[in-house]
Biopython code that builds the backbone (N, CA, C, O; Angstrom):
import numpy as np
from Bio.PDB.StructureBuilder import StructureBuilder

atoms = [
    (1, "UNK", "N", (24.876, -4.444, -1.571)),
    (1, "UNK", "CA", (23.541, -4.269, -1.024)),
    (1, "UNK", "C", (22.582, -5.228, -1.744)),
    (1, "UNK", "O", (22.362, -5.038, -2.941)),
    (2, "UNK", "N", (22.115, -6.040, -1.226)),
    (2, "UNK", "CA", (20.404, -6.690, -1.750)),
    (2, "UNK", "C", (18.978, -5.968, -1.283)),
    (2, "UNK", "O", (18.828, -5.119, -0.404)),
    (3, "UNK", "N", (18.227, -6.425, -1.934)),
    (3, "UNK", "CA", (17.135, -5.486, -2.527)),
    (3, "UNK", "C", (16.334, -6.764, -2.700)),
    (3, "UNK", "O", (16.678, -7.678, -3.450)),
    (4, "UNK", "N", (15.116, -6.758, -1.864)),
    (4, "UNK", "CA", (13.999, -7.351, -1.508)),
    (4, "UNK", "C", (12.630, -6.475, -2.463)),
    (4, "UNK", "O", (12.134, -5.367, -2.263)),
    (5, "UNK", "N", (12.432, -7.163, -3.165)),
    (5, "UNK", "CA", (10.778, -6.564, -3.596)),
    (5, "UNK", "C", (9.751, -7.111, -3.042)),
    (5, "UNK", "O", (10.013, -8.310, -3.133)),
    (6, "UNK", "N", (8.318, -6.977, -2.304)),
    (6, "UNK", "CA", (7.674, -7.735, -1.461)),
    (6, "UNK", "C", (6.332, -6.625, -1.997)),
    (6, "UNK", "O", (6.231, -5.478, -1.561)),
    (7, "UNK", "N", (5.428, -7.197, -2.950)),
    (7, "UNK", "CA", (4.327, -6.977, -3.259)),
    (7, "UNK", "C", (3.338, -7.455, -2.747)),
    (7, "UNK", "O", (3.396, -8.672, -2.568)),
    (8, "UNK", "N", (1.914, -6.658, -2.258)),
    (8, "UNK", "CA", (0.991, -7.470, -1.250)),
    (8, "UNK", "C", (-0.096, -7.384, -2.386)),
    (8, "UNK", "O", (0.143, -6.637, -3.334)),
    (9, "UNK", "N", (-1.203, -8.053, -2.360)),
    (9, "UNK", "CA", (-2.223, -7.549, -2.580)),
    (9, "UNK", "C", (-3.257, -7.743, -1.624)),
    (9, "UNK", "O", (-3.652, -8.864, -1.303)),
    (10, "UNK", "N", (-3.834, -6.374, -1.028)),
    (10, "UNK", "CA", (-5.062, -5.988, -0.039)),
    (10, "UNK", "C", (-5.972, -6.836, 0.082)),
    (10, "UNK", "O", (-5.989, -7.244, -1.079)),
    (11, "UNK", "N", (-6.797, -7.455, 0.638)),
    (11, "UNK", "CA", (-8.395, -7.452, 0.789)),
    (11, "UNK", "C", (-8.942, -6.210, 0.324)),
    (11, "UNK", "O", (-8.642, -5.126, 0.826)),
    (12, "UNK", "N", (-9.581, -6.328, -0.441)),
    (12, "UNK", "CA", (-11.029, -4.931, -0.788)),
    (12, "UNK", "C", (-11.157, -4.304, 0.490)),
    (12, "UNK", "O", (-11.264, -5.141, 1.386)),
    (13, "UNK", "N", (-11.185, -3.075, 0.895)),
    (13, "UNK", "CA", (-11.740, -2.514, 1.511)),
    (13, "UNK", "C", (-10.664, -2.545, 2.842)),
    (13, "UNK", "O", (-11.014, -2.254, 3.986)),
    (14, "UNK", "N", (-9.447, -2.908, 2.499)),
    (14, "UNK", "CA", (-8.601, -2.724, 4.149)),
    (14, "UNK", "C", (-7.162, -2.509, 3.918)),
    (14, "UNK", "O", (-6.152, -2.979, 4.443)),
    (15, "UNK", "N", (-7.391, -1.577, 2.885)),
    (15, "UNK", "CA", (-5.767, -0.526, 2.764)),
    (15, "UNK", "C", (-5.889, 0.254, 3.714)),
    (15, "UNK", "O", (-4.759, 0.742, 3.667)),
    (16, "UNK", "N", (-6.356, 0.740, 4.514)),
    (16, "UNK", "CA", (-6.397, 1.994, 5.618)),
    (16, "UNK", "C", (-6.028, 0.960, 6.372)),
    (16, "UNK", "O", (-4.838, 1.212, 6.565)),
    (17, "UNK", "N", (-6.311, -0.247, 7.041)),
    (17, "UNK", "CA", (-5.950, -0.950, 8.377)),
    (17, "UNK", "C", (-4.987, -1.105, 7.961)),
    (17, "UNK", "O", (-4.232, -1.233, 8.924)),
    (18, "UNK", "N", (-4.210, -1.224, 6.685)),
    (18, "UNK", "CA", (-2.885, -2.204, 6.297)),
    (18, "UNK", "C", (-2.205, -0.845, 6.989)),
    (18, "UNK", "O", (-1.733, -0.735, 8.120)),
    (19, "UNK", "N", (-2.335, 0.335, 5.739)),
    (19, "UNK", "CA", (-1.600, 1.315, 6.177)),
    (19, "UNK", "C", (-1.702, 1.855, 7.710)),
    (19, "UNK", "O", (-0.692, 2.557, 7.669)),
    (20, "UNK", "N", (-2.068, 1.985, 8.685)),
    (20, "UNK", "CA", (-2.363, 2.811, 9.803)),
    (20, "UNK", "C", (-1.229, 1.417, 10.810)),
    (20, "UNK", "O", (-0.382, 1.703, 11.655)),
    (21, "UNK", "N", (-1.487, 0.433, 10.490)),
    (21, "UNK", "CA", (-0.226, -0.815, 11.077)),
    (21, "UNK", "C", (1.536, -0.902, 10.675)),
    (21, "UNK", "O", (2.529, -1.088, 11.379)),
    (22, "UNK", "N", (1.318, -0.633, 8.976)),
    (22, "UNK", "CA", (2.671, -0.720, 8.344)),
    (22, "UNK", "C", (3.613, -0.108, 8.976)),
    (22, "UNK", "O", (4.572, -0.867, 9.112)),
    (23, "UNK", "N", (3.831, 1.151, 9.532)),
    (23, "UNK", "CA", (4.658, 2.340, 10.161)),
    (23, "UNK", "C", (5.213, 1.411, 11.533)),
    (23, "UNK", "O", (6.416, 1.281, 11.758)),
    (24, "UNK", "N", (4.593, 1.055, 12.036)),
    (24, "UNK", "CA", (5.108, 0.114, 13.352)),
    (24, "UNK", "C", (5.770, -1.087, 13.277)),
    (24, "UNK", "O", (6.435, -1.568, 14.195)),
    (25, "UNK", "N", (5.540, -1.739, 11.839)),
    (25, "UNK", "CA", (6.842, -2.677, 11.764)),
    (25, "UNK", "C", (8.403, -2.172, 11.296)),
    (25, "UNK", "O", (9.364, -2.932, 11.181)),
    (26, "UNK", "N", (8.423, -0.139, 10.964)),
    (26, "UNK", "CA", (9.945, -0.087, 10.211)),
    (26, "UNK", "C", (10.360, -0.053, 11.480)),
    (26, "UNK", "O", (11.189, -0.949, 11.638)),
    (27, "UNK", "N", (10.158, 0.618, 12.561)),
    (27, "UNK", "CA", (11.746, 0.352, 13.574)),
    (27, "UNK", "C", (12.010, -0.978, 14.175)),
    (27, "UNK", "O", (12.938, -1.221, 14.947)),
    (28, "UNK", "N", (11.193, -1.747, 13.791)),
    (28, "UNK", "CA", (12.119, -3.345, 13.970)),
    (28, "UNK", "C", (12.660, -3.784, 12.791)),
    (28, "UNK", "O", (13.306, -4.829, 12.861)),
    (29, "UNK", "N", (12.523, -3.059, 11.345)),
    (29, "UNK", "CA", (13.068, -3.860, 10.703)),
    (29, "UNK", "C", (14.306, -2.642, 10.585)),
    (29, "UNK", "O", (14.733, -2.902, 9.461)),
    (30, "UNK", "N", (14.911, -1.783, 10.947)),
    (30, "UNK", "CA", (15.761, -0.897, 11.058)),
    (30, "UNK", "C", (16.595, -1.811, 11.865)),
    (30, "UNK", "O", (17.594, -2.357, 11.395)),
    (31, "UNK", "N", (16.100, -2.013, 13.335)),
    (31, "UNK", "CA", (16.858, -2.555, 14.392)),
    (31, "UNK", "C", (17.290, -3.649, 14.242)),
    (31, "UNK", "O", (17.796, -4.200, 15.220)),
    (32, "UNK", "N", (17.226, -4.475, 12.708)),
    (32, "UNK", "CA", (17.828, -5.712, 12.183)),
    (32, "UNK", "C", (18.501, -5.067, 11.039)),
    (32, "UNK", "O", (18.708, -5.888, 10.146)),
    (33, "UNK", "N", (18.955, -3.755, 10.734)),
    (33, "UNK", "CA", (19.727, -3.458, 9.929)),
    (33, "UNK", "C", (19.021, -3.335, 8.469)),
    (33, "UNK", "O", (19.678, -3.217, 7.434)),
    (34, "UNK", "N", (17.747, -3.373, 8.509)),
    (34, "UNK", "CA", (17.295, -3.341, 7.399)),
    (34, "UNK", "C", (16.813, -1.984, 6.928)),
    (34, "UNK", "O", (16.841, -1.256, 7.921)),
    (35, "UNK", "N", (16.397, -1.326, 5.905)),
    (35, "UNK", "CA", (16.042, 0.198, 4.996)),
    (35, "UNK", "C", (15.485, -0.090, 4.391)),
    (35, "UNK", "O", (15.773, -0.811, 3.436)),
    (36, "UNK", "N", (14.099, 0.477, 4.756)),
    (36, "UNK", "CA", (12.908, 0.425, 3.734)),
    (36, "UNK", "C", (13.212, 1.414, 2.779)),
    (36, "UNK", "O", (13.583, 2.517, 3.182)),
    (37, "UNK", "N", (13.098, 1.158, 1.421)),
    (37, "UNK", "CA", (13.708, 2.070, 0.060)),
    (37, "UNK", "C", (12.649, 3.129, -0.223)),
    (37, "UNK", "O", (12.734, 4.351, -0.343)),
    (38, "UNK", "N", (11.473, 2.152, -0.302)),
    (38, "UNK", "CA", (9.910, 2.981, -0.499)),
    (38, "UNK", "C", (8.882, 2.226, -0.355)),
    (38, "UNK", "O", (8.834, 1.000, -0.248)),
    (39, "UNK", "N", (7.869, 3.168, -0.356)),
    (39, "UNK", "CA", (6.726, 1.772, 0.004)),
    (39, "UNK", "C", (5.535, 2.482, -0.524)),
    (39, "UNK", "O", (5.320, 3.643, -0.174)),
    (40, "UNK", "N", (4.575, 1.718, -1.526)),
    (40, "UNK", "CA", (3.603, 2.911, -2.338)),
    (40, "UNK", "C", (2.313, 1.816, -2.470)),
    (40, "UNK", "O", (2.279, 0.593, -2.604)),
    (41, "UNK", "N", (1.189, 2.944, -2.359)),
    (41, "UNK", "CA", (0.031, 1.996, -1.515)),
    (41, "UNK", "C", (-0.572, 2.276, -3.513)),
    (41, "UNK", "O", (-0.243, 3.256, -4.181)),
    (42, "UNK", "N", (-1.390, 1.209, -3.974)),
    (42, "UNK", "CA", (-1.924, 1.681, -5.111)),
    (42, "UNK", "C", (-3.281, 1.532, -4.878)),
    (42, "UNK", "O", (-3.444, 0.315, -4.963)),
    (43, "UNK", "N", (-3.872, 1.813, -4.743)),
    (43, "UNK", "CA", (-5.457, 1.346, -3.823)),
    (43, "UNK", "C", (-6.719, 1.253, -5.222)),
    (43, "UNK", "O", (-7.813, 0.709, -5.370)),
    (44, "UNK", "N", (-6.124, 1.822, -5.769)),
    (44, "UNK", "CA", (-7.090, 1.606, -7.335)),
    (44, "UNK", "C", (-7.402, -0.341, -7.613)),
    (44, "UNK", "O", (-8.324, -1.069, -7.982)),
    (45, "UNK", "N", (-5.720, -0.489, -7.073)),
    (45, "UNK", "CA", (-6.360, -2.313, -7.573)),
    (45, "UNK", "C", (-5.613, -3.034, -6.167)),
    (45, "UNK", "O", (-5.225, -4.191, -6.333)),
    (46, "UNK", "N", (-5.450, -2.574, -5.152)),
    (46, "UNK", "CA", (-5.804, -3.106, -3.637)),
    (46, "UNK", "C", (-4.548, -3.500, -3.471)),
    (46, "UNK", "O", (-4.459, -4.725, -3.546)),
    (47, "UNK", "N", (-3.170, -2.759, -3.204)),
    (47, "UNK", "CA", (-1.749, -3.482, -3.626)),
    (47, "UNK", "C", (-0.642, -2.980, -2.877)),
    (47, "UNK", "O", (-1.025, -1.820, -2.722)),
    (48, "UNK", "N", (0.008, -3.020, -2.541)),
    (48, "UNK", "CA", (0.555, -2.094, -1.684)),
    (48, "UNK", "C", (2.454, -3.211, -2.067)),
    (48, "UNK", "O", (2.688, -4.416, -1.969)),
    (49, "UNK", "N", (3.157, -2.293, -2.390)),
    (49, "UNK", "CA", (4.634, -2.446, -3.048)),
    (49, "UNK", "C", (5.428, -2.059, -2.025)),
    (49, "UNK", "O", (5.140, -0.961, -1.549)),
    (50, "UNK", "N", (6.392, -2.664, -1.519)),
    (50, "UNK", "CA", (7.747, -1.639, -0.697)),
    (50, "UNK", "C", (8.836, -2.595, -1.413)),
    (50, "UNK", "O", (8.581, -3.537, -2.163)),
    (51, "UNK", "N", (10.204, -2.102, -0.978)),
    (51, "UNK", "CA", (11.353, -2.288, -1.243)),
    (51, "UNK", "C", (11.714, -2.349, 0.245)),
    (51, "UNK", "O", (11.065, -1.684, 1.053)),
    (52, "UNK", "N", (13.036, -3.364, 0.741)),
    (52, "UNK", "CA", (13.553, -3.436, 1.872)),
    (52, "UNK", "C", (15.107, -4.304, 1.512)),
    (52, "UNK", "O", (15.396, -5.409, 1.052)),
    (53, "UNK", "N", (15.941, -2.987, 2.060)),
    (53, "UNK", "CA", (17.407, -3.636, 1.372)),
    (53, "UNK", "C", (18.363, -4.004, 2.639)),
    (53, "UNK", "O", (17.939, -3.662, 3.743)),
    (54, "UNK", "N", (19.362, -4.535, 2.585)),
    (54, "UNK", "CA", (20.237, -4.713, 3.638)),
    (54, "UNK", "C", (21.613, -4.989, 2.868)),
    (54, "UNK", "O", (21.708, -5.639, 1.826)),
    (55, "UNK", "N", (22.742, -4.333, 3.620)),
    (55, "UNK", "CA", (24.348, -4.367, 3.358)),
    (55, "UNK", "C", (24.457, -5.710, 3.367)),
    (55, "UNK", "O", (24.028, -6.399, 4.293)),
    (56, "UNK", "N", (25.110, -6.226, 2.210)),
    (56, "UNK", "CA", (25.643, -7.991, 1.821)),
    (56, "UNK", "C", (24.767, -8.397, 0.704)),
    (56, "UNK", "O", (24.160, -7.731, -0.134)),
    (57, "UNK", "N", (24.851, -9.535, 0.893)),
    (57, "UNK", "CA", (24.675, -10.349, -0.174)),
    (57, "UNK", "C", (23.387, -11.323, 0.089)),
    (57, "UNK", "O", (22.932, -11.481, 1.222)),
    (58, "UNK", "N", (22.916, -11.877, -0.917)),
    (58, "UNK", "CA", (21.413, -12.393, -0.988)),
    (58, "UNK", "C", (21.634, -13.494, 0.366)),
    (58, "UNK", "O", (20.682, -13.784, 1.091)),
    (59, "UNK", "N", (22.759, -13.944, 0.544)),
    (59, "UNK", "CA", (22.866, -15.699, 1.793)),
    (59, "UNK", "C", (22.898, -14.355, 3.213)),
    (59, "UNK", "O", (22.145, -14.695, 4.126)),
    (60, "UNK", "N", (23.366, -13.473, 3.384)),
    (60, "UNK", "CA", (23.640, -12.279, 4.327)),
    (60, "UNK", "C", (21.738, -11.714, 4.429)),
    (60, "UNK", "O", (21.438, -11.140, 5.476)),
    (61, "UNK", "N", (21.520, -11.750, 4.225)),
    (61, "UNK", "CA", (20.151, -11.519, 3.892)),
    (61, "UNK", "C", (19.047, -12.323, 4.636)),
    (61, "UNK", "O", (18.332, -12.124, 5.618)),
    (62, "UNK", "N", (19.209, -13.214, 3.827)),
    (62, "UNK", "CA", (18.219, -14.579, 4.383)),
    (62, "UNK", "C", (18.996, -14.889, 5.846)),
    (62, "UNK", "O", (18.687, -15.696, 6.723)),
    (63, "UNK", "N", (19.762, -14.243, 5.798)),
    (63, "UNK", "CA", (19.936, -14.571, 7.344)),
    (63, "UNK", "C", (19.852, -13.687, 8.601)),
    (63, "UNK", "O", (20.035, -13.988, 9.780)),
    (64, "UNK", "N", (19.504, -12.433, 7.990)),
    (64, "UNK", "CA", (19.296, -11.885, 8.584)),
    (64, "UNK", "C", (18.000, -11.410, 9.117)),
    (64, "UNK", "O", (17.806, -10.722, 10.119)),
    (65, "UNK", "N", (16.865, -12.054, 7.995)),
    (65, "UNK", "CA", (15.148, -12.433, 8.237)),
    (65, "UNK", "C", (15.356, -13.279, 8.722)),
    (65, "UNK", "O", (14.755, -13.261, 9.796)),
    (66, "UNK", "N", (15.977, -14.252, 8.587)),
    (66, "UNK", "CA", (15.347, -15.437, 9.605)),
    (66, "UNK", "C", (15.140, -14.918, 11.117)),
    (66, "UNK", "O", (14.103, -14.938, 11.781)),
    (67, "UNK", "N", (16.904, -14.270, 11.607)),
    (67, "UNK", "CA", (16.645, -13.715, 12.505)),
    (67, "UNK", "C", (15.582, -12.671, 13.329)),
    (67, "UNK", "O", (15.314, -12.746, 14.528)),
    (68, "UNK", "N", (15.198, -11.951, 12.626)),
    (68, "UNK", "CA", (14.113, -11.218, 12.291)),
    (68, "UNK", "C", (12.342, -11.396, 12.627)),
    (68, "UNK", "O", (11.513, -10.866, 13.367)),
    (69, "UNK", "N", (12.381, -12.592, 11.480)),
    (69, "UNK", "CA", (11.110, -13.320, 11.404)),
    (69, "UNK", "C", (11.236, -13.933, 13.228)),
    (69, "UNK", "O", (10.270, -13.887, 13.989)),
    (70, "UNK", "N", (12.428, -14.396, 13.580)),
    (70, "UNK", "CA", (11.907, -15.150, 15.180)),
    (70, "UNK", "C", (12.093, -14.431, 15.959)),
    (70, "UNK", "O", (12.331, -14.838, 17.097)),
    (71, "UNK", "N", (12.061, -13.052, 15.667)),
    (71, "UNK", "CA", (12.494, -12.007, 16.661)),
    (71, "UNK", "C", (11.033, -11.877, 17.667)),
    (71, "UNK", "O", (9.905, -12.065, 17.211)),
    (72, "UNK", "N", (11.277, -11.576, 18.876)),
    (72, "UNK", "CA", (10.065, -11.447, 19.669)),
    (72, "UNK", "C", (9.704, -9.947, 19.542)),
    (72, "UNK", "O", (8.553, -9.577, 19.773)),
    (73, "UNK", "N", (10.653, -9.103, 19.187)),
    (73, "UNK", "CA", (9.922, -7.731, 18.943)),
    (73, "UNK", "C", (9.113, -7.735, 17.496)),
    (73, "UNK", "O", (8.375, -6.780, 17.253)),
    (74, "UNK", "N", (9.234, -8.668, 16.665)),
    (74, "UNK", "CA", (8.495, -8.876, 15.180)),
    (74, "UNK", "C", (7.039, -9.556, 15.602)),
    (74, "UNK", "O", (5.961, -9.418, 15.025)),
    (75, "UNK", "N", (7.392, -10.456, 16.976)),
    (75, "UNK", "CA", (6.228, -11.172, 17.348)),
    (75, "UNK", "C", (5.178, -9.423, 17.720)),
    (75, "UNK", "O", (4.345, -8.873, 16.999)),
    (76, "UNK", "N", (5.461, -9.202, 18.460)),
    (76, "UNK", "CA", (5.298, -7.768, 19.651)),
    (76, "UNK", "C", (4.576, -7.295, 18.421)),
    (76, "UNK", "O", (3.386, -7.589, 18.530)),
    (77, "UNK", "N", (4.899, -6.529, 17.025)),
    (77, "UNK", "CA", (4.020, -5.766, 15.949)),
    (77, "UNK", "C", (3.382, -6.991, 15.547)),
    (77, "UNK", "O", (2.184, -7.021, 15.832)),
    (78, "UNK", "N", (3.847, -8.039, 14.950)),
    (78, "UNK", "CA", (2.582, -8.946, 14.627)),
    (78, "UNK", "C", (1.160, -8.722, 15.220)),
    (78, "UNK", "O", (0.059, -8.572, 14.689)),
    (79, "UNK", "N", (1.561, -8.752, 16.450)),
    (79, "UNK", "CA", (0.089, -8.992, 17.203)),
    (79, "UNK", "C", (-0.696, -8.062, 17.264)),
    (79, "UNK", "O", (-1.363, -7.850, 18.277)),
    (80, "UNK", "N", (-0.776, -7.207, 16.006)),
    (80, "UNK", "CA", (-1.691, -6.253, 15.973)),
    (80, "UNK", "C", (-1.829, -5.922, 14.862)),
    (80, "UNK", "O", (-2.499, -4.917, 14.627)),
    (81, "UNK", "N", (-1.027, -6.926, 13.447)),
    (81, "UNK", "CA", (-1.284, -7.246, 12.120)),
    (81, "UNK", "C", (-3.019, -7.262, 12.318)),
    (81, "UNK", "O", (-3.690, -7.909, 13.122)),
    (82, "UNK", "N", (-3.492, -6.202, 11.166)),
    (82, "UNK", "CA", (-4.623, -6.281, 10.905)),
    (82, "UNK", "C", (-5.251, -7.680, 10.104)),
    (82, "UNK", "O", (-6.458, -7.874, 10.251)),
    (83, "UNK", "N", (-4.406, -8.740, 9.193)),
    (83, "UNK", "CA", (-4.420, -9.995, 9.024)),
    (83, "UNK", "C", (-5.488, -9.575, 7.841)),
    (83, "UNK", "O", (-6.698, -9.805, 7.861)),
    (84, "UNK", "N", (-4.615, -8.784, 6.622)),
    (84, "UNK", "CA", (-5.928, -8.201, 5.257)),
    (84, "UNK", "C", (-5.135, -8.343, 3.813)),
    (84, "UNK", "O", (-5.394, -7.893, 2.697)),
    (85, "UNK", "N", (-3.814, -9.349, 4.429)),
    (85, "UNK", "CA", (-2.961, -9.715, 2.766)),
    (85, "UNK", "C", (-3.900, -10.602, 2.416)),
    (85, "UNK", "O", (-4.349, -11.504, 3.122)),
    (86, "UNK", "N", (-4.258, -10.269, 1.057)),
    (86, "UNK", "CA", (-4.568, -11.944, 0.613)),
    (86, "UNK", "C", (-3.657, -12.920, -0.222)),
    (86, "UNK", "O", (-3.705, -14.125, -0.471)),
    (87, "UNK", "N", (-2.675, -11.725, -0.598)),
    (87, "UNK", "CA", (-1.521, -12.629, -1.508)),
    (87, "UNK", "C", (-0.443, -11.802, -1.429)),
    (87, "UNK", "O", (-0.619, -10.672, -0.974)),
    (88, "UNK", "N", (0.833, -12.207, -1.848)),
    (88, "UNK", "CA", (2.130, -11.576, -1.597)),
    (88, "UNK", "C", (2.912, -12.093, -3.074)),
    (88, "UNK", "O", (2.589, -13.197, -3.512)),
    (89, "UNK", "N", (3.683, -11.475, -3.634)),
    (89, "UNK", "CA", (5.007, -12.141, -4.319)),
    (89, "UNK", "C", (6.076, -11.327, -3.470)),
    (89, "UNK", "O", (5.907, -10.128, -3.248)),
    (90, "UNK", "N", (7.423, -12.175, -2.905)),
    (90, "UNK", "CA", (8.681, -11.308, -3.039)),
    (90, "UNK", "C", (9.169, -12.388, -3.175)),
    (90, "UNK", "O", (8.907, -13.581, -3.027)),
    (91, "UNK", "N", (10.515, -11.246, -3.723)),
    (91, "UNK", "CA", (11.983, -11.818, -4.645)),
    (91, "UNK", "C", (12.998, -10.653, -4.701)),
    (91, "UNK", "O", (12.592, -9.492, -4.725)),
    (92, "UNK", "N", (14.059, -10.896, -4.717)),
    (92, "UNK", "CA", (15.246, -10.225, -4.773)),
    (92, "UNK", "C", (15.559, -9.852, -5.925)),
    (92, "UNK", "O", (15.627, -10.629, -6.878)),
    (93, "UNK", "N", (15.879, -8.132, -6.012)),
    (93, "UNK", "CA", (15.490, -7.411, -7.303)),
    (93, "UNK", "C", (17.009, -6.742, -7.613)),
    (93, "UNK", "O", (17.845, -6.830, -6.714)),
    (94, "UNK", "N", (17.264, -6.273, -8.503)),
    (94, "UNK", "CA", (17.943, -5.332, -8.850)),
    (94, "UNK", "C", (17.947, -4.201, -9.887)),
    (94, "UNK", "O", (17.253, -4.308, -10.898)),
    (95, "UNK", "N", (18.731, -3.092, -9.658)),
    (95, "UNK", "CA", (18.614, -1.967, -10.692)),
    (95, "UNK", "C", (18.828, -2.092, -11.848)),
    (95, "UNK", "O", (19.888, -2.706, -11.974)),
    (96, "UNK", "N", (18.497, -1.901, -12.574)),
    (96, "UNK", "CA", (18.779, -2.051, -14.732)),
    (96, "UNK", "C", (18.682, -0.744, -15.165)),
    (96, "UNK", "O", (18.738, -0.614, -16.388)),
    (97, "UNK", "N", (18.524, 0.487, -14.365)),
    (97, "UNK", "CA", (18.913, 1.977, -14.697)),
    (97, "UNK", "C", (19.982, 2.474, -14.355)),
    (97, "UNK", "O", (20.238, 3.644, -14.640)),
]
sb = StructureBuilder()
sb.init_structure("model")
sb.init_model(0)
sb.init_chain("A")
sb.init_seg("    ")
for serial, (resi, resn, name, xyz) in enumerate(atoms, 1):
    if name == "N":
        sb.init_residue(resn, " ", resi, " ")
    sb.init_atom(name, np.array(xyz, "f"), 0.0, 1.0, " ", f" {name:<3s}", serial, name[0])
structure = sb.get_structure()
């Protein structure tokens, strides 16, 4: 299994639009085989964390976003992305517990 970490940080004032949108992108990323692990909004400093894993390996992976990313049902929730990241880090994580 690989394990995606994908940290956002908010615009001030538009964790409620992020959150009230987020819920409508998991069943497309299900329907590419993907499992959101968790996803935790920290709103004290505007941030919002999930985990998103998929069966294989890190090259199994990236290939399976690509697919994903050009998916027209990814287009379909895009288009109603509230558009309130102002920054992102992800990277491929693993357990040390």
């Amino acid at each position: 299994m690989t394990v995606q970490l994908r940290r956002y940080e908010i615009e001030p004032g538009r964790m409620a639009d992020f959150l009230e949108w987020f819920p409508t992108l998991l069943p497309v990323r299900e329907h590419f085989g993907f499992q959101v692990l968790f996803a935790l909004a920290e709103e004290e400093h505007s941030t919002f964390t999930w985990a998103v894993s998929l069966d294989g390996d890190e090259a199994a992976f990236r290939e399976v976003e690509e697919r994903y990313t050009a998916s027209p049902e990814r287009a379909r929730v895009f288009e109603t992305f509230p558009d309130c990241v102002a920054g992102k880090e992800i990277g491929f994580a693993r357990s040390v517990v």
